[in-house]
C-alpha positions in Angstrom: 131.5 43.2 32.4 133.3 39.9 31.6 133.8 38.9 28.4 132.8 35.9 27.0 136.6 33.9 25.4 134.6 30.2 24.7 131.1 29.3 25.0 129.0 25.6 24.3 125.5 25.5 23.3 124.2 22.2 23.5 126.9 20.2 22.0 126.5 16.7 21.3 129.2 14.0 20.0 128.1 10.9 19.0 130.9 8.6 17.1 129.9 5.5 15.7 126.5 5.3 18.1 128.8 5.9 21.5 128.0 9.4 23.0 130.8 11.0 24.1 129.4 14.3 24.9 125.0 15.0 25.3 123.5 18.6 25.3 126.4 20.0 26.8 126.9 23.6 27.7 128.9 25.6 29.3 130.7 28.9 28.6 134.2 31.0 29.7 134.9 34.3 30.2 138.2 36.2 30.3 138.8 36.1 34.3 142.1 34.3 35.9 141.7 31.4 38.5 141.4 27.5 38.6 138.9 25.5 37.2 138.9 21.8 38.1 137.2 19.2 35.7 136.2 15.7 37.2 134.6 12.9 36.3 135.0 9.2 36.6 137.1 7.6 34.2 135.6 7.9 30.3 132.8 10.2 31.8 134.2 12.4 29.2 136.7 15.2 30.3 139.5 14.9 27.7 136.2 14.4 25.2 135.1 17.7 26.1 138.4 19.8 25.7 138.9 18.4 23.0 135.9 19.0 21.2 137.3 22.8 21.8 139.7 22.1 19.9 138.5 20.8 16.9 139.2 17.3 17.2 135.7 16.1 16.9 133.2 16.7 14.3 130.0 18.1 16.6 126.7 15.8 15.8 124.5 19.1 17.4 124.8 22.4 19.1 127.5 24.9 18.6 131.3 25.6 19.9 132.1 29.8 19.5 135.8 30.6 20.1 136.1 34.6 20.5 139.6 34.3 20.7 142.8 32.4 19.5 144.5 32.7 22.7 143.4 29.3 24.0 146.4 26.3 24.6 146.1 22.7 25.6 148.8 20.8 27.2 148.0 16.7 26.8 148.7 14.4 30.4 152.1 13.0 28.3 153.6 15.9 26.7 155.3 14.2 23.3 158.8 16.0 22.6 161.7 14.8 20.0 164.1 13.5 22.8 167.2 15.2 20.1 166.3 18.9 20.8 167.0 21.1 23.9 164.4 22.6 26.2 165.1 26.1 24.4 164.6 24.6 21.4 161.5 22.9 21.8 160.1 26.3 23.2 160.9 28.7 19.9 159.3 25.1 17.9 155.7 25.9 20.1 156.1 29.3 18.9 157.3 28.5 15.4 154.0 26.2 14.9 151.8 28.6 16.2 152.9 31.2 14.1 154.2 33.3 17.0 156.9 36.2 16.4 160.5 35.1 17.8 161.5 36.1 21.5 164.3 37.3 22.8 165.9 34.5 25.1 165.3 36.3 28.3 161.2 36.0 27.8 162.3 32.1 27.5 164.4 32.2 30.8 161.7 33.8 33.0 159.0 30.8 32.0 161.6 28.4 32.5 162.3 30.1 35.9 158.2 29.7 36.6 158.0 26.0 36.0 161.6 25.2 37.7 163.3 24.1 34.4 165.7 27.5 34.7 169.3 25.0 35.0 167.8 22.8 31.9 167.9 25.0 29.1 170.7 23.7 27.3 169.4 19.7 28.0 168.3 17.4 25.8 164.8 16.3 26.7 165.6 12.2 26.2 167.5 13.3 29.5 164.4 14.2 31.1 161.7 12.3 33.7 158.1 12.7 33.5 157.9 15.2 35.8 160.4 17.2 34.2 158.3 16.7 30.8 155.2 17.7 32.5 157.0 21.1 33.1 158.1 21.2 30.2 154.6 21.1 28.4 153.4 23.7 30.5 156.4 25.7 29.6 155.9 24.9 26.2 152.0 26.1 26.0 153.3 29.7 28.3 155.4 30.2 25.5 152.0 30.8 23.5 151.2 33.2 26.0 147.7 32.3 26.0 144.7 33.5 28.3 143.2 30.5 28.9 145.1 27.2 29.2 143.6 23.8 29.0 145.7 21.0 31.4 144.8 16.8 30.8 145.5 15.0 33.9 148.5 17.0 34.6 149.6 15.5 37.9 148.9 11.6 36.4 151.3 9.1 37.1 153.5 11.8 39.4 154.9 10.7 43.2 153.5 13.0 45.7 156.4 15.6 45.4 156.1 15.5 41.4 152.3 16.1 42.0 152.3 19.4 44.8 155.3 20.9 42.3 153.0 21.0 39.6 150.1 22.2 42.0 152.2 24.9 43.2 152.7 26.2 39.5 148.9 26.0 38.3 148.3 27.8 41.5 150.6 30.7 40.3 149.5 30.6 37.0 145.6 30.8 38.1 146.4 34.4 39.6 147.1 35.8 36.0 145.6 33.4 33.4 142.6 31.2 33.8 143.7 27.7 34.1 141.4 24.4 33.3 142.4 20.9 34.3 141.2 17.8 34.5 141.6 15.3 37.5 140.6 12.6 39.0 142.5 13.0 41.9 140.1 15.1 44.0 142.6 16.0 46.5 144.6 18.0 43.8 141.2 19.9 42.5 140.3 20.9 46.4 144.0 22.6 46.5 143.6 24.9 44.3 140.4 24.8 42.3 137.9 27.9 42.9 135.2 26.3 40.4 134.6 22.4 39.9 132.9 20.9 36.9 131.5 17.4 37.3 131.2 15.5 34.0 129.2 12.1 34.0 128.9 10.1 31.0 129.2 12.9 28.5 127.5 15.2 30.4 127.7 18.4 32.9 126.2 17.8 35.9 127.8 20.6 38.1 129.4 23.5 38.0 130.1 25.5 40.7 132.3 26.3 43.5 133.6 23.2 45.9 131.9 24.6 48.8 128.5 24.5 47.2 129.4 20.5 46.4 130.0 20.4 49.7 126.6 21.6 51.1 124.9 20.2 48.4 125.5 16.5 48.9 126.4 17.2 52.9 124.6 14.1 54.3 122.5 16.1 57.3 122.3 12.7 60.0 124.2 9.7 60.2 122.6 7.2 62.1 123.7 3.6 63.6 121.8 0.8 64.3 122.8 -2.7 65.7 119.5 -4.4 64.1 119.2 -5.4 60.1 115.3 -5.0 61.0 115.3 -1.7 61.9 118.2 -0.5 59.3 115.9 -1.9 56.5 112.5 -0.5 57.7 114.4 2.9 58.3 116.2 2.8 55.0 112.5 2.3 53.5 111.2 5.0 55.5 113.9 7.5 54.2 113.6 6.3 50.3 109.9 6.7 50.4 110.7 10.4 51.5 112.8 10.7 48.9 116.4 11.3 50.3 119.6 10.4 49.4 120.8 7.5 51.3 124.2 5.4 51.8 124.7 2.5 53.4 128.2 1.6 54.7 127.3 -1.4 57.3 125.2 -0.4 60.0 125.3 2.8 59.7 123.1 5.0 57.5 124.0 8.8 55.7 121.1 10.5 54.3 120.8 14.2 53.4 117.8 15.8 52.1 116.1 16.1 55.3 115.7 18.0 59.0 116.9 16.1 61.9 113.2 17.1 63.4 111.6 15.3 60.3 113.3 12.4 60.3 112.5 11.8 64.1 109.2 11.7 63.0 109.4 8.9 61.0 110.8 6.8 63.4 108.8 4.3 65.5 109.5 2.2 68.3 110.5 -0.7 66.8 113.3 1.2 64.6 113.8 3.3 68.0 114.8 0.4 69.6 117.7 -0.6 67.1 119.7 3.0 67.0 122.4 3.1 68.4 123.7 6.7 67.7 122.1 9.8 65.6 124.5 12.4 64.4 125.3 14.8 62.2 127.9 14.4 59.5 130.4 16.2 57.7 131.7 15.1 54.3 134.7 14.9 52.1 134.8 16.6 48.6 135.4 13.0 47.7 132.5 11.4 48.8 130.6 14.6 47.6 131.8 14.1 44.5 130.4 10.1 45.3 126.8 11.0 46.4 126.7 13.2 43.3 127.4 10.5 40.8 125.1 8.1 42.2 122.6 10.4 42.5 122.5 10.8 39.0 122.5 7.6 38.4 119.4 7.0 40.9 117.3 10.0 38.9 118.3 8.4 35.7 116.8 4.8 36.6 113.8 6.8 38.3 112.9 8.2 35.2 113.5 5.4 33.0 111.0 3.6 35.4 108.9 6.6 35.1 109.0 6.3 31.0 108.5 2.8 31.3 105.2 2.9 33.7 103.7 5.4 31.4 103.7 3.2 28.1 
C-alpha cells in the first residue's frame, strides 16, 4: 500500500480579495514517475507549489506534509555568480541541514545532469541552460523523494529543452518528479499523470490518454453554407455537446455519429460537405477542456441568475 508523502484538503488562498487557489485538493504518495502540471498562464501552478511550501498563509482547508524530503527548484535558479558548481552544492546541503558528502556523491549528480567537466567553474560563467542543470543538481543534492520543477524548460532553445527532458525522464524512474509547463509538448514526453489547473483550481487529474478520450471530438463535419453551419451548431448546443468552430467546419464530441444523423434535416443535409471522425492533439485537449469549464461556469451563473 502506498503511502501518502503530501496531501491538500480543500485549500483556499485568497490575498487581498484575488483567489489564487479555490477548494483545492489533491494528494501524493511515495511512488516514482512524472507528473505534469498545466494551466494557462496565472491559472495558478507556481501558486499551488508554493503553497506546499509555506509561502502563503492558507485562507481554508488543510496542507499535511508526512515527510521533509520534498525539494523545489524555481524556473530561474538564483546562484552567487563568485562560487563554483561544487560549492554551490555542499551550500544546498549546508542550508538544509544536510550531513557533508564525500566529493564522489557530488561527481555522480553532476555526471546525471551533464555538468561532470564544470565542477571547478564559476557559475557567472554559466548559460541558462547550464543554470537550469545546475538547480536540479542543486535540489538532488537534498536527495529528496519528491521534487517540485517551475517551468523548467522556460526560455530554453529546443536542444536546451529535450536535455532537460531527458534528465526528468531519468529521474522520474527513481523519485517522483512534478513540473509545471505550459509547453504541452514537453508534458506529453514524459508525463504519466497530467494535472490541469484553471483559475486557482484542479480540474483534472489523470493520465494523458484519458484527456485524450475525454475531450476526443467524435465527428468533424464541413459545410459550404453559413445557414446550415448555424442551424446545425444550434442543433448540437441544444443537445448539449461540446462544439468548436474553426471556419466551416464543426468539432463536436459528446455524441454518436448515429445520433447526430438524426438531427440532421434536409436543409442542413444539403450544406455538408464531408462528415468524419476526428482525432485530437493533447493541445487542443488541453483547449476543449478549458473552455469547457469556462462554458459550465457561465451556464450556471445563468442558472443562479434565472432562479432569483
Amino acid at each position: 500500500m502506498m503511502k501518502k508523502l503530501i496531501e491538500l484538503s480543500d485549500v483556499s488562498i485568497r490575498i487581498k480579495k484575488r483567489c489564487i487557489l479555490e477548494n483545492f485538493s489533491i494528494s501524493f504518495s511515495d511512488q516514482t514517475g512524472v507528473i505534469g502540471l498545466v494551466g494557462l498562464n496565472g491559472a495558478g501552478k507556481t501558486s499551488f507549489i508554493k503553497s506546499i511550501f509555506g509561502c502563503y498563509s492558507i485562507t481554508s482547508g488543510k496542507i499535511l506534509r508526512f515527510t521533509d524530503e520534498i525539494a523545489y527548484c524555481p524556473d530561474v535558479p538564483d546562484f552567487p555568480t563568485d562560487m563554483t558548481t561544487l560549492e554551490v552544492l555542499e551550500y544546498s546541503r549546508m542550508l538544509s541541514n544536510k550531513k557533508r558528502k564525500k566529493l564522489e556523491f557530488y561527481k555522480n549528480i553532476l555526471q546525471l545532469v551533464g555538468l561532470s567537466k564544470s565542477i571547478n567553474r564559476e557559475i557567472s560563467y554559466f548559460s541558462r541552460g547550464m543554470k537550469q542543470r545546475l538547480g536540479i543538481a542543486s535540489v538532488l543534492a537534498l536527495e529528496p523523494q519528491i521534487i517540485f520543477f517551475d517551468e523548467p524548460t522556460s526560455a530554453l532553445d529546443p536542444k536546451g529543452r529535450e536535455e532537460i527532458i531527458e534528465i526528468l525522464r531519468n529521474l522520474g524512474k527513481t523519485k517522483l518528479v512534478i513540473f509545471s509547463s505550459h509547453i504541452l509538448n514537453d508534458v506529453e514526453k514524459i508525463a504519466n499523470r497530467i494535472i490541469v489547473i484553471h483559475k486557482g483550481k484542479k480540474i483534472f487529474d489523470d493520465n494523458i490518454l484519458n484527456l485524450l478520450i475525454h475531450n476526443d471530438p467524435k465527428i468533424l463535419v464541413t459545410l459550404n453554407r453559413e445557414s446550415s453551419l448555424s442551424k446545425l451548431k444550434e442543433r448540437l448546443v441544444n443537445k448539449k455537446c461540446f462544439c468548436v468552430q474553426d471556419n466551416n467546419t464543426l468539432q463536436f464530441s459528446g455524441l454518436e455519429l448515429y445520433d447526430f444523423l438524426s438531427l440532421l434535416n434536409e436543409n442542413i443535409c444539403s450544406g455538408i460537405v464531408s462528415i468524419e471522425r476526428g482525432q485530437i492533439s493533447l493541445e487542443q485537449s488541453f483547449d476543449n477542456l478549458i473552455e469547457r469549464n469556462e462554458y459550465s461556469n457561465v451556464s450556471y451563473r445563468n442558472e443562479k441568475m434565472d432562479t432569483k
